[in-house]
N, C-alpha and C positions, 0 to 999 in steps of 0.2 A: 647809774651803777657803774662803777670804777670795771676796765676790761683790760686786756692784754698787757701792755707795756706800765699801765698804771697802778696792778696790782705789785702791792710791796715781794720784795726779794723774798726767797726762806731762808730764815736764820742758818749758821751753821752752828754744830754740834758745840766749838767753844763758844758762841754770841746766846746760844737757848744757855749752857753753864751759867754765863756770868748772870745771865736775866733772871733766873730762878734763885740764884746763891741767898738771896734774902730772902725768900717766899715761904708764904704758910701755904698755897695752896696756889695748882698751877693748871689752865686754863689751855689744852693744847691743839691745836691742830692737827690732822693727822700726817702732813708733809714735815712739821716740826721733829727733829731726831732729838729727843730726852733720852741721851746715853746714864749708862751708871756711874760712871765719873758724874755727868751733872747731879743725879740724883745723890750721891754721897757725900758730894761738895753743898749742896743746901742743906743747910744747918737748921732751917726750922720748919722744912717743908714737910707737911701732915697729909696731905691727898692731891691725887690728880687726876684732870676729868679731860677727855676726849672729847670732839664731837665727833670724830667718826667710828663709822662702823668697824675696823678696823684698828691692832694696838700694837702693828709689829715696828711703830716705831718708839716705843717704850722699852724701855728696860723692865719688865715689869718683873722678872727677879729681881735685881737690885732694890727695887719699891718691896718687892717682901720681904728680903732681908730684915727692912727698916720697917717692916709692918705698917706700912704706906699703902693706903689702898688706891684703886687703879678703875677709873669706871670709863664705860663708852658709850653708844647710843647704837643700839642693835636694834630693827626691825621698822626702823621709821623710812629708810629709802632703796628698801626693796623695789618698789613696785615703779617707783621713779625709774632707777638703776634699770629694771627690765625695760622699761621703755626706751633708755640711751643707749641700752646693749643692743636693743633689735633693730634699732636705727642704725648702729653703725654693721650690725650683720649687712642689710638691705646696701647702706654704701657701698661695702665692698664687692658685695656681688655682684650689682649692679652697675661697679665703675664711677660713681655716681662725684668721687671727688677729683678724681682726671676728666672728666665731661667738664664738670663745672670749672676748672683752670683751664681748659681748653675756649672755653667760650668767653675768659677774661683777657687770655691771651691775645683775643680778634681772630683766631683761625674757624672759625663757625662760617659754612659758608651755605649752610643746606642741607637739607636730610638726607640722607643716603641709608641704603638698607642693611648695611657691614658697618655702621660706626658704632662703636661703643658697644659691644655686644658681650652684654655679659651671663653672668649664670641665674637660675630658675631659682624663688626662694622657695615658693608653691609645692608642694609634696616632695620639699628634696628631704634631704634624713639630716637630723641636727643630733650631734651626739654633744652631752651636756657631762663636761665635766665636773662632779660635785653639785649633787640635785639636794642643795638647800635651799633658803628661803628665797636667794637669787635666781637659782636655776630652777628653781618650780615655780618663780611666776615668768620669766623669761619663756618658758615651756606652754603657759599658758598662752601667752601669744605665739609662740606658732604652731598651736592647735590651729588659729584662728586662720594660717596659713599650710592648713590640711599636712605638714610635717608629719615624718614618722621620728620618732622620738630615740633616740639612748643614752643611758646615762650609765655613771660609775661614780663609786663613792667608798669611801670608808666602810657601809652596808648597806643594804639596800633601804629602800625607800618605799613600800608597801602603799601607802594613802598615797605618794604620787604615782606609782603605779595606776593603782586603780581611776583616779582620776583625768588622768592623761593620757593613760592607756602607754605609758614608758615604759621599755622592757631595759633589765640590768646587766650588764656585758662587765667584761673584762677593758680594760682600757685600750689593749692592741687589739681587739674586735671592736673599740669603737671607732681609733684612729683607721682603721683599713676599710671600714661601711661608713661614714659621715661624710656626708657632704659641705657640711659647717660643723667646727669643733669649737666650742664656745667655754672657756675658765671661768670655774666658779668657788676656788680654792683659797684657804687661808694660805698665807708665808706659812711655811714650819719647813723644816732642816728635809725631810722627806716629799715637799713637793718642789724645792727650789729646781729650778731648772729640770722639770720635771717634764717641758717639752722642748729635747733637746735635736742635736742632727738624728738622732736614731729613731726618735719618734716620729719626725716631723718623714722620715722617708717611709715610715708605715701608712702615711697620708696617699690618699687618690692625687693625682697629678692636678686632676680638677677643683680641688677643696679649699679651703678659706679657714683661718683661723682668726679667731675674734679672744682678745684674750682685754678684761676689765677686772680683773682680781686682781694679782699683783706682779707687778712687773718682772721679779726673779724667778717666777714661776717659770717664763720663757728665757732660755738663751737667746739672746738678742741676735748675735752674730752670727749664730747655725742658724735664725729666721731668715735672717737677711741673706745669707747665703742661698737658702732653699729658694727663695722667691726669687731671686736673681737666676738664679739654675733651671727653675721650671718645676723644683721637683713638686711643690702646690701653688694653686694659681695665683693665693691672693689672702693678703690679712688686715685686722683693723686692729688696732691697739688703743687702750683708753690710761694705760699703765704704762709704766718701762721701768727697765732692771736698775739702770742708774738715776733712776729721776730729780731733777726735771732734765738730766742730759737723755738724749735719744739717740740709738747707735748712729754715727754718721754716716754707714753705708745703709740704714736703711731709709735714710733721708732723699740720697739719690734714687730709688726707687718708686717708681709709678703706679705697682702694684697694691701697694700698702695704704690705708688710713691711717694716717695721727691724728690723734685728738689730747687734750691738754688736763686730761683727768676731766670730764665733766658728766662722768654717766649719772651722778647723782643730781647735776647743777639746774634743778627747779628753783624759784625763789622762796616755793611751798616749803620742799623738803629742805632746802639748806638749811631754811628759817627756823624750824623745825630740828634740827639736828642741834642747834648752837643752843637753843632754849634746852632741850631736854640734856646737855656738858649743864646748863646753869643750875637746874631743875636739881640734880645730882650733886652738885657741890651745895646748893642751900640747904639738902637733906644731914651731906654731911656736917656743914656748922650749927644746922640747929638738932644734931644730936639722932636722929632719926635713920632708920635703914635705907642703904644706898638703895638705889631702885636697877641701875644697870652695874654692878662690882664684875670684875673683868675675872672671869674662872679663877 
């Protein structure tokens, strides 16, 4: 399996144009940007499928315009995703990616009772921003770690309530009580940057931000700021605002997790994701209703 430096570049916005300009049907990924310029400039393109869960790098006006339908693959790596989100929660907490370049370094010289001491995952309070299919099985697991639960959303969430026993706050009641704040939000125009310097100083001095939905969601540079300042202890990212660039100042920082997008990357669920973009495009040529048509 191809890794790091051998997986191919992402196309940019003119090289996905000219790839499509001839195409009847267009097979994307979801790091691929299919701007409306490409989509206007393809002269005989009839649909395009996703494999991921996510379509905010579509134009998908432009596709309606042209009455171009736009499908994705919703509900297949949830449970995957919860599993990469609560691992990278536990890293941060826990220090667990400054330990481990410490001891590649050669500086490990013996245990000591003050090394790497980080915070409790065990009954701390996780406030979940956006308790959908992510954030309610996310939640599920840290039942498992006796967690008190908050969440906020669009509305509430009644069967995750009851089953998680999650109570619904306001979002500055949940930034000011959580001890991990975890994104579980689409892009849209009203969550962009929707944990900015102002937010991020209604945090406990103590708290962690774990953000795997999408990278604009956080301003990068007020995160990096904060966590350089102290004003929260510590974050893990699975996204970024510019991607695949990563703010440079929060590169030099030791308090943060990067990770390279991988909260989905099982070989179960990938495989799984790529077949059911196929699944949706043979629906569409042999005439038959999409199975995932994107809102």
């Amino acid at each position: 399996m191809a890794v790091g430096p051998a997986e191919p570049p992402i196309p940019t916005p003119d090289e996905v144009r000219d790839a499509i300009r001839e195409a009847d049907v267009v097979y994307t990924l979801p790091a691929n940007p299919v701007s409306g310029d490409a989509i206007r400039g393809a002269r005989k393109l009839r649909m395009i499928a996703t494999m991921g869960t996510g379509y905010d790098n579509i134009d998908v006006g432009a596709a309606k315009e042209r009455g171009i339908p736009v499908t994705f693959a919703p509900g297949i790596l949830d449970e995957t995703t919860a599993d990469g989100v609560f691992a990278l929660l536990l890293a941060t907490a826990r220090r667990l990616g400054e330990a481990e370049r410490f001891v590649r370094a050669g500086k490990f010289r013996g245990w000591t009772p003050t090394m790497f001491l980080g915070r409790d995952v065990h009954h701390a309070t996780l406030g979940v921003v956006g308790m959908g299919r992510i954030g309610r099985a996310l939640s599920r697991r840290a039942k498992g770690f006796a967690m008190r639960i908050l969440y906020t959303d669009a509305r509430r969430n009644e069967d995750a309530e009851r089953e998680l026993g999650a109570t619904f706050v306001p979002l500055d009641q949940l930034l000011r009580e959580s001890d991990v704040v975890t994104l579980h939000v689409p892009l849209l125009p009203e969550t962009r940057h929707l944990i900015d310097a102002a937010a991020l100083r209604k945090m406990k001095r103590t708290a962690i931000l774990i953000n795997s939905s999408r990278g604009p969601v956080v301003d990068e540079k007020a995160l990096a700021e904060a966590l350089r300042e102290g004003v929260i202890a510590g974050a893990g990212l699975d996204v970024y605002e510019r991607e695949p660039s990563v703010e440079p100042s929060l590169l030099a920082l030791e308090n943060v997790v990067l990770l390279p997008h991988i909260a989905s990357a099982s070989e179960a669920t990938r495989t799984r994701m790529a077949v059911r973009a196929t699944e949706n495009i043979l629906a569409f040529l042999d005439g038959k209703p999409l199975l995932d048509p994107v809102p």
